[in-house]
C-alpha positions as CSV (number, residue, x, y, z in Angstrom):
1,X,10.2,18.1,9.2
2,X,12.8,17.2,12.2
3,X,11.8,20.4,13.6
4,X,8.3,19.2,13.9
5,X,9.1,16.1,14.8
6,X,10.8,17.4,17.8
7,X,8.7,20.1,18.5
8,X,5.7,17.2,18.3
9,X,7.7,15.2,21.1
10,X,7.1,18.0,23.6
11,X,3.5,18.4,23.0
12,X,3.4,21.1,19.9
13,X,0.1,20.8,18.3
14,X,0.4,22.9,16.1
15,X,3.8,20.9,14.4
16,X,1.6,18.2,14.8
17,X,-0.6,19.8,12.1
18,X,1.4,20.8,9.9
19,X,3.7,17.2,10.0
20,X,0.0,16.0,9.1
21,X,-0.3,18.6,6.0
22,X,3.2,18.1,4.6
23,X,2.3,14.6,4.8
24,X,-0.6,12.8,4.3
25,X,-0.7,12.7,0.8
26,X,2.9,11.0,0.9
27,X,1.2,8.9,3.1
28,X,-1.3,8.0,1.4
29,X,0.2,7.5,-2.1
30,X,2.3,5.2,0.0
31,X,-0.2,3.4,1.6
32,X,-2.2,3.0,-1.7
33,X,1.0,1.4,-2.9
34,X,0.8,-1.4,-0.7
35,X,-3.3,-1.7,-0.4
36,X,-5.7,-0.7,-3.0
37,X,-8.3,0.2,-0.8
38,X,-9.0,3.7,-0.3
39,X,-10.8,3.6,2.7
40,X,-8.6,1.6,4.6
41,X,-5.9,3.5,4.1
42,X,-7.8,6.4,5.5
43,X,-8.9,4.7,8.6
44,X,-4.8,3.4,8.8
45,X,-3.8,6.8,8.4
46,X,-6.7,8.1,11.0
47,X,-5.0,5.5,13.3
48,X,-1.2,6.4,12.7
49,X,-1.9,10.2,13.7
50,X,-3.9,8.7,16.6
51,X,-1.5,7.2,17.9
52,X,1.2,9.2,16.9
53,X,-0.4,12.0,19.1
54,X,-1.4,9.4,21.7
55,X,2.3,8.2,21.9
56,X,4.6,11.9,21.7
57,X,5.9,11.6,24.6
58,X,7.0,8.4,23.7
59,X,8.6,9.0,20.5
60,X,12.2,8.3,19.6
61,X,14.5,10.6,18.5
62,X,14.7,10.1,15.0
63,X,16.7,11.4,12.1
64,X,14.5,10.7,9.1
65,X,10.5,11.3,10.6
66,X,8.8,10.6,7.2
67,X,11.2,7.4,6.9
68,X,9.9,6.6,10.3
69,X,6.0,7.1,9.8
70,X,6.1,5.4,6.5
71,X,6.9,2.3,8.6
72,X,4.8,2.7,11.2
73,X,1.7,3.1,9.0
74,X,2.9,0.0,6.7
75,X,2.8,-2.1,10.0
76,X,-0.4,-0.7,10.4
77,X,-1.7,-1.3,7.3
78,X,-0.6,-5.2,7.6
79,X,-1.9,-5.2,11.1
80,X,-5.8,-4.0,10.0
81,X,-5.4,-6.3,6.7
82,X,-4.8,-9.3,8.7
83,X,-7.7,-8.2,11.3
84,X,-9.9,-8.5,8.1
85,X,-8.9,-11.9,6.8
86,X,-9.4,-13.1,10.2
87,X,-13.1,-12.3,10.0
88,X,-13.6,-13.9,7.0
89,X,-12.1,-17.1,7.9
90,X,-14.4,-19.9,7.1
91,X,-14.2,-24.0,7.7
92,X,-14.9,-25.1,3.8
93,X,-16.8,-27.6,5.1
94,X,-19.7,-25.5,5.7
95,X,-22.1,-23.8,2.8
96,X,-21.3,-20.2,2.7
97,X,-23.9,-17.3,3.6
98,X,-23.6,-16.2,0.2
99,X,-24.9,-19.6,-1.2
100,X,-28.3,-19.5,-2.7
101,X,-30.6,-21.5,-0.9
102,X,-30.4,-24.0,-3.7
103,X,-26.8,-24.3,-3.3
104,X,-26.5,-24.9,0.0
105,X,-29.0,-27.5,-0.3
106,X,-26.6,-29.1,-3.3
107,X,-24.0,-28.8,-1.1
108,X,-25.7,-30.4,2.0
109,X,-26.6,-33.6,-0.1
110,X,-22.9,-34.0,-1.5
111,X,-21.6,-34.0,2.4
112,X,-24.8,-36.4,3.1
113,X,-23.7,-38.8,0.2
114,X,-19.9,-38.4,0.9
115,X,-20.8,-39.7,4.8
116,X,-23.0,-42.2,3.4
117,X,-20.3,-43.7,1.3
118,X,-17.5,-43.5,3.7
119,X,-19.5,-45.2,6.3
120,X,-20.2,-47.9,4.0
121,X,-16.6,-48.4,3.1
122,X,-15.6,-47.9,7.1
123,X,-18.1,-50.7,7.6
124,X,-16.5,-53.4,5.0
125,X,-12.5,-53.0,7.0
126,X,-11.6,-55.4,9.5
127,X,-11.5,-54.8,13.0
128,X,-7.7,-54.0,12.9
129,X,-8.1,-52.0,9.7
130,X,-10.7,-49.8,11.4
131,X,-8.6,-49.5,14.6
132,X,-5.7,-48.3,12.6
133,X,-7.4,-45.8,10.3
134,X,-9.2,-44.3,13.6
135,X,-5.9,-43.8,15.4
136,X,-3.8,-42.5,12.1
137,X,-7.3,-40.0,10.6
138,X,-9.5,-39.6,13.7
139,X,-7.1,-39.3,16.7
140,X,-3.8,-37.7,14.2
141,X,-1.7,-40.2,15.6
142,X,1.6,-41.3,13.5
143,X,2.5,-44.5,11.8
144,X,5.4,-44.9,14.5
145,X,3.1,-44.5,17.5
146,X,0.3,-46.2,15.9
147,X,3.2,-49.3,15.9
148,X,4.4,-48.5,19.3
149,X,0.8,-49.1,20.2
150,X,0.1,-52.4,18.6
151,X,3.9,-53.5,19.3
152,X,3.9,-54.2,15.8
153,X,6.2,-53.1,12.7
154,X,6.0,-49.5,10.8
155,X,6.0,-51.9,7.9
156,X,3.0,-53.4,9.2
157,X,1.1,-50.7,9.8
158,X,1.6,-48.9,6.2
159,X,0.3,-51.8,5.0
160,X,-2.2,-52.0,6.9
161,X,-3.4,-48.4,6.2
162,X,-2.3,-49.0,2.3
163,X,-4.9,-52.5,2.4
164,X,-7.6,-50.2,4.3
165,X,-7.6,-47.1,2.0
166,X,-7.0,-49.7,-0.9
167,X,-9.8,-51.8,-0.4
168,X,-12.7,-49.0,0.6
């Protein structure tokens, strides 16, 4: 396997073919060992060779080749997986696509109410309450700056935010 290796380094296709046949079943036991999915691990592997070819000339001298591609292919394994969560990243907040229509609509009315409610509870704070709760929820500003601000007492303003949240 060094031999190909090496002979892969200085542009030997056909090592190159037979590194691939001694192993990509390694490789892919391997890679089935770290994601159950067997069609990404045959795009990962499609990759790895890519850019193992792609990148001989480039290659380090190595003294364990299947230690080394083992490694490479895990990173791209992780690298693809985390491509894919990316994609399905969603804000809860919004209904999902896979939501009946009926569902979304269930949902859409709980956000309505929860609005509805917390604007009614906004409404019954006092002006200082209000200015307090904005700065700390709406503009994420701490309990220290929020005193620094109103050149007022941390104390103060925890209990200021303890009265508003108590008393919606």
């Amino acid at each position: 396997m060094q031999h190909h290796w090496e002979r892969i380094r200085k542009n030997d296709s056909q090592s190159f073919r037979s590194l691939y046949d001694e192993l990509y079943k390694a490789l892919f036991g391997y890679g089935m060992h770290i994601r159950s999915d067997r069609e990404l691990i045959k795009e990962c592997l499609h990759e790895l060779f890519c850019e193992l070819w792609s990148d001989r000339a480039n290659l380090p001298a190595v003294s364990n080749p299947q230690y080394y591609l083992f490694t490479w292919l895990k990173r791209i394994i992780l690298r693809n997986v985390r491509q894919q969560e990316q994609l399905f990243v969603q804000d809860p907040s919004l209904p999902s696509f896979s939501d009946s229509p009926e569902e979304q609509h269930i949902e859409f009315e709980k956000l309505k109410e929860r609005s509805y409610r917390l604007q009614l509870a906004l409404e019954k704070l006092t002006p200082k309450q209000l200015q307090v709760i904005n700065l700390r929820f709406y503009e994420n500003k701490s309990c220290e700056e929020i005193a620094e601000l109103h050149k007022s007492a941390m104390r103060t303003v925890y209990n200021t935010l303890y009265e508003a949240i108590k008393g919606a």
